[in-house]
Backbone as JSON Lines, residues from 0, in Angstrom:
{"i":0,"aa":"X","n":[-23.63,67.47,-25.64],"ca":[-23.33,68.41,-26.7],"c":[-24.6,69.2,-27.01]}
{"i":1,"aa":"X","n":[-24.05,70.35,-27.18],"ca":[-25.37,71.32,-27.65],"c":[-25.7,71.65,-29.01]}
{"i":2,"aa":"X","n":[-26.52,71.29,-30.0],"ca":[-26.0,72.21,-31.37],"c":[-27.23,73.31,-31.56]}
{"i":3,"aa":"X","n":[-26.25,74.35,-31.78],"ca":[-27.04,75.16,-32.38],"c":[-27.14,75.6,-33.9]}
{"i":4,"aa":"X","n":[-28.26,75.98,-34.37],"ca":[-27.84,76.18,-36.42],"c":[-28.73,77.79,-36.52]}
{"i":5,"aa":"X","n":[-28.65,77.3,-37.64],"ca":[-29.22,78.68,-38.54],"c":[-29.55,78.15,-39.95]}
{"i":6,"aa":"X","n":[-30.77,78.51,-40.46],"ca":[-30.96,78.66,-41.93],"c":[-30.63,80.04,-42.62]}
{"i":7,"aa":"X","n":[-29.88,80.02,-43.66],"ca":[-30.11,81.45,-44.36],"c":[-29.96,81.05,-45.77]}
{"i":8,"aa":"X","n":[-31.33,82.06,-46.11],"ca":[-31.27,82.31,-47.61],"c":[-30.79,83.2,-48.15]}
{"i":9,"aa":"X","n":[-29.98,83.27,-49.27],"ca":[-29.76,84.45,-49.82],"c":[-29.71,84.32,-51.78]}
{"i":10,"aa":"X","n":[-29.85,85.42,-52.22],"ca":[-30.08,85.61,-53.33],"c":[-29.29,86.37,-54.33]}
{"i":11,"aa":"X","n":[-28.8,86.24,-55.59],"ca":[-27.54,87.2,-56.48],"c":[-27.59,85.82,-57.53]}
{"i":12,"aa":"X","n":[-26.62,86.3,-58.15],"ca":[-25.7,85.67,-59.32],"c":[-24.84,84.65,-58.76]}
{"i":13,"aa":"X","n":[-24.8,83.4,-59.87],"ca":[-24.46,82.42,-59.35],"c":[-22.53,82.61,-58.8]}
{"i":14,"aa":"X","n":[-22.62,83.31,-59.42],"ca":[-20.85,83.57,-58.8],"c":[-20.79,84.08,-57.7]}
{"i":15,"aa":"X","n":[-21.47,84.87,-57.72],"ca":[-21.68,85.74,-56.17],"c":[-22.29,84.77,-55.06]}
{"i":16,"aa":"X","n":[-22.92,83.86,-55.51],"ca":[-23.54,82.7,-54.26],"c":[-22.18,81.52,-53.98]}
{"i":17,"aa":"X","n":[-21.47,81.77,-54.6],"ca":[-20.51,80.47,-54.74],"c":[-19.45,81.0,-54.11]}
{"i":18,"aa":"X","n":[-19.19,82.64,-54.1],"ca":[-18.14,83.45,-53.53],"c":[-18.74,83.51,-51.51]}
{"i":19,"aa":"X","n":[-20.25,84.06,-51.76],"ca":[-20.61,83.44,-50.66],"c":[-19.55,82.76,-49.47]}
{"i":20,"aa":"X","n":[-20.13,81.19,-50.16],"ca":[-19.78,80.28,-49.18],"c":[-18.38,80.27,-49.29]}
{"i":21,"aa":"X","n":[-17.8,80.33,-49.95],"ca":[-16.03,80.04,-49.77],"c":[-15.71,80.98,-48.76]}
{"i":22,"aa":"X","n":[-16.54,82.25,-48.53],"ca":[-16.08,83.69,-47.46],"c":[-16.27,82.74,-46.19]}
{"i":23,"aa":"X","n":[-17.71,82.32,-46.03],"ca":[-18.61,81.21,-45.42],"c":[-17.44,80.61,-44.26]}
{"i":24,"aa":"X","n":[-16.76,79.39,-45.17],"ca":[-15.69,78.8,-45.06],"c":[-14.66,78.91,-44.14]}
{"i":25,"aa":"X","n":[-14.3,80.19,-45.0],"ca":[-12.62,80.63,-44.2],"c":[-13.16,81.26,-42.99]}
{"i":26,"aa":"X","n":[-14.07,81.99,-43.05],"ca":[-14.46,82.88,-41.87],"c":[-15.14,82.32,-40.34]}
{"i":27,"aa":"X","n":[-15.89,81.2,-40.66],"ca":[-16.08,80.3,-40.17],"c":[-16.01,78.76,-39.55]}
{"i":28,"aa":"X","n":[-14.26,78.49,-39.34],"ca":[-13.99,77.12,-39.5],"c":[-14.65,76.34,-38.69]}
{"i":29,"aa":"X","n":[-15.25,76.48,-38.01],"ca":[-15.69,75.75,-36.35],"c":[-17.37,75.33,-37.1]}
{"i":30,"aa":"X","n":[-17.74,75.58,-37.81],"ca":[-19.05,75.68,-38.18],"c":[-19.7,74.33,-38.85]}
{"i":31,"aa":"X","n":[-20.35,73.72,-38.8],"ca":[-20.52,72.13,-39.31],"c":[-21.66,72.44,-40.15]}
{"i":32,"aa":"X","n":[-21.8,72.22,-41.48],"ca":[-22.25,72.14,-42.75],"c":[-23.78,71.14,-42.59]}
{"i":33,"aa":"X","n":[-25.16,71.88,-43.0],"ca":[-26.12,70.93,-42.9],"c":[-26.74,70.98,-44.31]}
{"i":34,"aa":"X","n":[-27.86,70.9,-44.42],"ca":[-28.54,70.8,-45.98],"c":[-28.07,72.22,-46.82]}
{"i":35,"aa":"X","n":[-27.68,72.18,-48.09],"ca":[-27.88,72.99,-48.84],"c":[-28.68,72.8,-50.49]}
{"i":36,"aa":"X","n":[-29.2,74.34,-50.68],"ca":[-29.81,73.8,-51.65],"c":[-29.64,75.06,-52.97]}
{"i":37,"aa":"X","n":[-30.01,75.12,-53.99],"ca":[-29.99,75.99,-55.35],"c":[-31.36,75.79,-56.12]}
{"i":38,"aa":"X","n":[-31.59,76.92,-55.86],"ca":[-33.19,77.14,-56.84],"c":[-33.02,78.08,-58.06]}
{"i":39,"aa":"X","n":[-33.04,78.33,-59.28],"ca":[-33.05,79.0,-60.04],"c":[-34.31,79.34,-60.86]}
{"i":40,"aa":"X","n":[-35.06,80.43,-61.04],"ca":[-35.86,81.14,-61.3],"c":[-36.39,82.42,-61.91]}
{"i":41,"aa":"X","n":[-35.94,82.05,-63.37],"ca":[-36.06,83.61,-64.39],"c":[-35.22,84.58,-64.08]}
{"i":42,"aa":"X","n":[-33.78,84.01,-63.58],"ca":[-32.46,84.62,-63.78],"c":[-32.46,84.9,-62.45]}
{"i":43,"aa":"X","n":[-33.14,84.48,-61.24],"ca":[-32.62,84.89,-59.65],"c":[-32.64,83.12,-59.23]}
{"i":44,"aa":"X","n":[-31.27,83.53,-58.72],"ca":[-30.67,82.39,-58.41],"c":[-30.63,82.34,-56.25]}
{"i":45,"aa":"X","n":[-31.48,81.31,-55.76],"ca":[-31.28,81.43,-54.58],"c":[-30.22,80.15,-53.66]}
{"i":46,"aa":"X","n":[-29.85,80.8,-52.82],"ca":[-29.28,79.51,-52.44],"c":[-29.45,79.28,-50.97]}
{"i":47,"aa":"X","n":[-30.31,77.98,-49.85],"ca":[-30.78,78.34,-48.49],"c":[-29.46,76.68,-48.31]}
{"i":48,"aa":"X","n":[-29.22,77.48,-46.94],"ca":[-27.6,76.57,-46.23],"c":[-28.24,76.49,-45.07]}
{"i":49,"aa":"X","n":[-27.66,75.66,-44.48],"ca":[-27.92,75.24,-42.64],"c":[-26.56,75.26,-42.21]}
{"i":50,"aa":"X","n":[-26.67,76.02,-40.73],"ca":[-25.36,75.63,-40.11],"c":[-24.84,75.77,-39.14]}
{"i":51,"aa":"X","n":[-24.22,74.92,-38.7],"ca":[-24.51,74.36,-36.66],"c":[-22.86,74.49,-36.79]}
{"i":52,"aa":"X","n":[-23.42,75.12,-35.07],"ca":[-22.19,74.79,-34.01],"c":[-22.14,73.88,-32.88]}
{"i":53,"aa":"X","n":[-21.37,73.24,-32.84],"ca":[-21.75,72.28,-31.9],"c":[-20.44,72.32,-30.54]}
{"i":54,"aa":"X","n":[-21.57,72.71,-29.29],"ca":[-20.53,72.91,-28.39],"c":[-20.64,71.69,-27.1]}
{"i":55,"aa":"X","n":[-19.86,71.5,-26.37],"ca":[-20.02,70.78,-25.23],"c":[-20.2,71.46,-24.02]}
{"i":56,"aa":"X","n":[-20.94,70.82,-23.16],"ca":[-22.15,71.2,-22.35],"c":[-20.94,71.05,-20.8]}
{"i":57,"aa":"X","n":[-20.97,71.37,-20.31],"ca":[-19.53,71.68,-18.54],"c":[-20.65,70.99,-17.42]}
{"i":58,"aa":"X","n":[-21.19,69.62,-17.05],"ca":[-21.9,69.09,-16.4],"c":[-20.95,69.28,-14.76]}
């Protein structure tokens, strides 16, 4: 098996980070969920996600 990921940060209002991932979600079902996190900071709210695909390798 191969996995590949991605980190991304992104930044807005906490509704808008939460709308985010639910898009995240549907748009992406195949996608396997790694660390996430929420930092808040004098009203900017960040939020950094990990997230792998994991495929099998045709030996």
């Amino acid at each position: 098996m191969i996995r590949q990921g991605v980190a991304l940060t992104v930044s807005g209002g906490y509704p808008d980070l939460t709308r985010y991932v639910a898009v995240l979600e549907s748009a992406l079902p195949y996608v396997r969920w790694g660390g996430m996190s929420l930092k808040a900071d004098q009203g900017l709210t960040e939020l950094t996600l990990q997230l792998f695909l994991l495929d099998e390798v045709a030996r």
